[in-house]
C-alpha positions in Angstrom: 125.4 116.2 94.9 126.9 118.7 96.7 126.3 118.8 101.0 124.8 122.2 101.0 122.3 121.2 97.7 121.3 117.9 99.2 120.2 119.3 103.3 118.3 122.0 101.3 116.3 119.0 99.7 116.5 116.6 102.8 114.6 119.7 104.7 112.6 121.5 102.2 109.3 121.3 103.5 107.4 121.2 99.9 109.7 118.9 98.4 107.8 115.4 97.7 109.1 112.3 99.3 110.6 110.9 96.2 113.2 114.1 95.9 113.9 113.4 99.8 115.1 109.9 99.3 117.1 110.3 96.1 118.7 113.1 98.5 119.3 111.2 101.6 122.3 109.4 100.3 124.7 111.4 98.2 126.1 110.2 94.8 129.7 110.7 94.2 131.5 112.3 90.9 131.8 108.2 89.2 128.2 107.6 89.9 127.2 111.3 88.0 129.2 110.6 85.5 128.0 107.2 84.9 124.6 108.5 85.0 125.4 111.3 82.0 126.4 108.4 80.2 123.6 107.1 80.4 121.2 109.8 79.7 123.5 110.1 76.4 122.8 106.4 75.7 119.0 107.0 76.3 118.9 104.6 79.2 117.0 104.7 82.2 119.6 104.8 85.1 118.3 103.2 89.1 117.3 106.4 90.6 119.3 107.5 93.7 116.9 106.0 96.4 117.0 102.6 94.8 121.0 102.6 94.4 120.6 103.5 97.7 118.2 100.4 98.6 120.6 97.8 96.6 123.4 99.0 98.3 121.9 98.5 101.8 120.3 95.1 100.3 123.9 94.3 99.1 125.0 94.8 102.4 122.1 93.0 104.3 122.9 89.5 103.0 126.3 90.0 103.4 127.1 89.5 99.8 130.1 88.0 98.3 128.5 87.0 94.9 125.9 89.0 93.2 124.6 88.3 89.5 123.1 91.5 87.7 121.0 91.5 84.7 121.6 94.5 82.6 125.0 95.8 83.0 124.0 99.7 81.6 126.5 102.5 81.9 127.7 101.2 85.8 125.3 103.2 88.4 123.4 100.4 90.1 126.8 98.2 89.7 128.9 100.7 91.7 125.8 100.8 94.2 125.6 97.0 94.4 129.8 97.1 95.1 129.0 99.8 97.7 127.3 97.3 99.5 129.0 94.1 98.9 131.9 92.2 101.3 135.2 94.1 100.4 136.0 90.3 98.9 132.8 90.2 96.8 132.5 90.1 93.2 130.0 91.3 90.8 129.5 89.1 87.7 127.3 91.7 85.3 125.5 90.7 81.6 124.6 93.0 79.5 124.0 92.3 75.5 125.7 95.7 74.5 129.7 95.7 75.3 130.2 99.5 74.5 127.8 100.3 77.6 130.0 97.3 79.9 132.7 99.7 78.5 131.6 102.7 79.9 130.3 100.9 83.6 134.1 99.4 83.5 135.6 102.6 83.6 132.8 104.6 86.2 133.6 101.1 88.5 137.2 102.1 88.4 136.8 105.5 88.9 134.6 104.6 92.0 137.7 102.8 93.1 137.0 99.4 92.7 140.1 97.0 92.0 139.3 95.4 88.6 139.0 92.4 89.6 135.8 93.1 91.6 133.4 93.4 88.3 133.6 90.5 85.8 131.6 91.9 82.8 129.8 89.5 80.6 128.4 90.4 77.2 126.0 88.9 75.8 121.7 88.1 76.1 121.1 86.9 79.9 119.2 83.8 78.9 122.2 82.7 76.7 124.6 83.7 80.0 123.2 83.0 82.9 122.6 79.0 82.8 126.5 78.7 82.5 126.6 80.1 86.1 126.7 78.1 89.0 124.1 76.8 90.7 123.3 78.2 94.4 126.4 80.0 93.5 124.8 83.7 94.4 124.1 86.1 97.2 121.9 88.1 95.7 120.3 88.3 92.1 119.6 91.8 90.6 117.3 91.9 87.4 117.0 95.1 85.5 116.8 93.5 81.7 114.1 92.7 79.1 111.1 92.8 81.2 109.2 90.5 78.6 111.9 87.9 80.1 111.0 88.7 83.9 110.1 84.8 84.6 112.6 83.5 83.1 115.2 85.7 84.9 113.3 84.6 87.9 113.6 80.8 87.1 117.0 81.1 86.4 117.2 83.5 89.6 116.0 81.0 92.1 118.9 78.2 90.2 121.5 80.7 91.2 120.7 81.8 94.8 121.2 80.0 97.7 118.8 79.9 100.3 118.7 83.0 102.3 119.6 84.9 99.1 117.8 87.6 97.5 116.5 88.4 94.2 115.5 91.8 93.1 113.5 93.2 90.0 113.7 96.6 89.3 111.0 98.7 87.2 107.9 96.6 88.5 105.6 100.1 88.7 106.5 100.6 85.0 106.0 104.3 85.3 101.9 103.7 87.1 101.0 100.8 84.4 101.3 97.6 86.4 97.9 98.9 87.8 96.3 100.8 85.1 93.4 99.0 84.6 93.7 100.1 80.9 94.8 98.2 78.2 98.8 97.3 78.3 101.6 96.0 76.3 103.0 92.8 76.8 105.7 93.9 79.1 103.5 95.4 81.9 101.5 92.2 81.7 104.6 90.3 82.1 105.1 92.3 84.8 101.6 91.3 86.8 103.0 87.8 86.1 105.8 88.1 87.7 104.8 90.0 90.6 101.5 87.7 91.0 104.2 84.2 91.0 106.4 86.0 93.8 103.9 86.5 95.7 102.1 83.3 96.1 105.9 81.1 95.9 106.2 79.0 98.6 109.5 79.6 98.0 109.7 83.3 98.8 109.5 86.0 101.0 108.3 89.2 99.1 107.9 92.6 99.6 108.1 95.7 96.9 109.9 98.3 98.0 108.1 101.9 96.7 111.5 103.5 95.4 112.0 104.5 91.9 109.8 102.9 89.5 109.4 100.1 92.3 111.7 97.2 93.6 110.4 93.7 94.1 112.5 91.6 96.4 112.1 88.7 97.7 114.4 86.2 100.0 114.9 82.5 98.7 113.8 80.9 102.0 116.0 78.3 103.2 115.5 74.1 102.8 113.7 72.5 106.2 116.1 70.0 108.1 114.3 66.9 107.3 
């Protein structure tokens, strides 16, 4: 976004607070042009604001490893990079190569070395029990949503303590709290946010950016 485009929506007085924080960071030209692809692909791209929070959650922990689950077209991979150690790597799985294709290339063009991004095709259930255990920094889930507690099972495996995990989509467009009838991945959803918050395990917050971030912070082992 262009400087004189984005302090116009940073201090329009009627813009709504959702346009102010996809604003208040700026994406550069390998970030739009990850995101066209992905508008041509029909997928859902991380809005601006929660790039924005990844990056700074990236950063917050410090992170030298980071797992992602659902590669897509590269935007919240070059956000997650943003953040990370300079050292860090990103291992992303994705079960369609020709979008790991097009996040390879709007990674490069972002100018991360290549070996900074190991790409992994293939279903995360199938990939992510070959990873190593306590292995991660932070976890970032934006796949199948029926598949939320798995990814979480196999989330807490991978992070050590003091690591993060992170669940994108949880608002699911308003339906997690619709008290209407819902399909089975909004219901997945209540039963993923409803085990985060009462694991022993965790510290959890949801973080009202986009269609809502859960995170939550593996707390670390007592001394016995």
């Amino acid at each position: 976004m262009h400087t004189g485009r984005q302090e116009r929506v940073i201090t329009g007085n009627r813009q709504p607070t959702s346009a102010f924080a996809d604003a208040f960071v700026a994406e550069d030209e390998a970030l739009l042009w990850a995101r066209e692809r992905a508008r041509e692909a029909g997928l859902r791209a991380v809005s601006p604001a929660t790039g924005a929070a990844l990056r700074m959650l990236a950063a917050t922990v410090g992170a030298k490893s980071v797992a992602e689950i659902g590669t897509g077209t590269g935007v919240s991979g070059i956000h997650l990079l943003g953040g990370m150690r300079l050292d860090g790597v990103l291992t992303t799985v994705d079960p369609e190569p020709e979008r790991q294709q097009f996040a390879r290339t709007a990674v490069r063009a972002a100018g991360f070395a290549s070996n900074r991004a190991r790409f992994i095709p293939g279903r995360a259930l199938d990939v992510l029990p070959r990873l190593a255990d306590s292995g991660y920094d932070l976890v970032f889930c934006d796949g199948d949503r029926t598949e939320s507690l798995d990814y979480l099972a196999e989330s807490l495996r991978l992070l050590r303590p003091g690591g993060l995990v992170v669940f994108e989509g949880v608002f699911a467009d308003g339906r997690t709290v619709d008290s209407g009838p819902q399909p089975v991945e909004v219901l997945r959803l209540r039963e993923l946010l409803r085990t985060v918050r009462e694991s022993p395990e965790l510290v959890p917050s949801v973080l009202p950016v986009g269609d809502g971030l859960l995170c939550a912070v593996k707390r670390a082992v007592a001394a016995g």
